[in-house]
C-alpha positions as CSV (number, residue, x, y, z in Angstrom):
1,X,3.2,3.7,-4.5
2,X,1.8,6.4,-7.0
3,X,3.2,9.8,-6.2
4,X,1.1,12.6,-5.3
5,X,2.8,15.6,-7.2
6,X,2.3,19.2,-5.9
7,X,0.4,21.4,-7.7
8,X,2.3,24.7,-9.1
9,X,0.5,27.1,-7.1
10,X,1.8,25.1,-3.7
11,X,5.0,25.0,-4.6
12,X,5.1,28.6,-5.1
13,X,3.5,28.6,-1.5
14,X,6.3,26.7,0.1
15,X,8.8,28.9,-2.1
16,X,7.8,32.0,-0.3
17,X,7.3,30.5,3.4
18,X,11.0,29.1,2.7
19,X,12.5,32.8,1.4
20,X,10.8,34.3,4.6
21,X,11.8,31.2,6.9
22,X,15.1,32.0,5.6
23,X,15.7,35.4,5.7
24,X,15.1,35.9,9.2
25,X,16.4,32.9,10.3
26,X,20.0,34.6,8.7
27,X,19.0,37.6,9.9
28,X,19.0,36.5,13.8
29,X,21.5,32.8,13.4
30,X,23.2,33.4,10.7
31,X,25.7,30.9,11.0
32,X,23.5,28.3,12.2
33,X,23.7,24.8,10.4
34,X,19.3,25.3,10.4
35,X,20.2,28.7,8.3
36,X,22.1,27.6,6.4
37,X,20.2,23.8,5.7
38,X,17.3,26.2,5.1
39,X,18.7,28.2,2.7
40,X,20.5,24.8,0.9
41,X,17.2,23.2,1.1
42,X,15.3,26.5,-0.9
43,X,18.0,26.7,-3.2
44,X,17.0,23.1,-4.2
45,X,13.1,23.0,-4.2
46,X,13.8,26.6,-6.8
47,X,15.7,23.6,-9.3
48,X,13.6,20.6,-8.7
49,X,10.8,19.2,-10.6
50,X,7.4,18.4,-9.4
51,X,8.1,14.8,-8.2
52,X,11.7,15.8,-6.9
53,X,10.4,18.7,-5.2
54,X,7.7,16.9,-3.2
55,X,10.0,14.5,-1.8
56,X,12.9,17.2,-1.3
57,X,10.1,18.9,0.7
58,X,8.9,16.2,2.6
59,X,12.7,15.6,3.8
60,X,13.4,19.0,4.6
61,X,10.2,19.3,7.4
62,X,11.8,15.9,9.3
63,X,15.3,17.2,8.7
64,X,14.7,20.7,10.0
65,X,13.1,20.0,12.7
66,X,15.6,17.5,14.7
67,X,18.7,19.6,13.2
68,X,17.4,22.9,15.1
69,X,16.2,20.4,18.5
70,X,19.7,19.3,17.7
71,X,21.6,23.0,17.8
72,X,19.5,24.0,20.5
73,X,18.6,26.9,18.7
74,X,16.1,29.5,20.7
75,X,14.0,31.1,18.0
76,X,12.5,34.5,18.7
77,X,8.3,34.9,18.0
78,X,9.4,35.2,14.2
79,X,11.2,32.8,13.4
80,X,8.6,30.4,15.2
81,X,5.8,31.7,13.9
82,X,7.8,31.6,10.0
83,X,8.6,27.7,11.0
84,X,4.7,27.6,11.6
85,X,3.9,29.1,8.0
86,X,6.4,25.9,6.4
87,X,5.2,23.4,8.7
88,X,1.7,24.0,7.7
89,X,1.8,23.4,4.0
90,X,3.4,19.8,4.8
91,X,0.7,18.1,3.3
92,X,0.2,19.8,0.3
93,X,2.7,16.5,-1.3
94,X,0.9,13.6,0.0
95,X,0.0,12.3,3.3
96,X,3.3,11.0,4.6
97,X,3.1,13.3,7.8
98,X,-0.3,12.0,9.1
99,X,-0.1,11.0,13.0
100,X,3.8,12.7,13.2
101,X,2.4,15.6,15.4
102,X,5.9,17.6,13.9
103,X,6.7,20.1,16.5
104,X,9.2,23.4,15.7
């Protein structure tokens, strides 16, 4: 399988919807295990390379997602609509979420 590998502009894209998703996830749950794996997670995609990055991304939207279903974490209009903004450039890697319908 050839590896689709995000364009620098993108990843600059994610960067920023991760720093906001972050922020005011710390700012409302700060000691969440969701604020904290998002802040782990950014902290990783600022070191990675394109390939690295991609997949590091890719893992982070399935990841996210069941680990804040799993806390039971009530987000205020915010922090959804910031979930929104990261969810949204899932496909900017390759087309590994087709047909997952990811919900926040």
């Amino acid at each position: 399988m050839a590896w689709i590998i995000m364009k620098q502009a993108d990843q600059e894209k994610v960067i920023k919807a991760m720093e906001n998703l972050s922020f005011e996830l710390n700012k409302y749950h700060p000691n969440s295990q969701t604020a904290q794996y998002v802040q782990e997670t950014l902290n990783n995609l600022r070191k990675e390379n394109e390939k690295a990055f991609t997949g590091t991304f890719e893992y982070f939207i399935i990841k996210a997602s069941m680990l804040r279903h799993d806390e039971n974490i009530e987000l205020n209009e915010i922090e959804e609509a910031r979930f929104w903004d990261v969810s949204c450039l899932k496909d900017l890697g390759n087309d590994m979420f087709f047909g997952m319908g990811i919900g926040w």
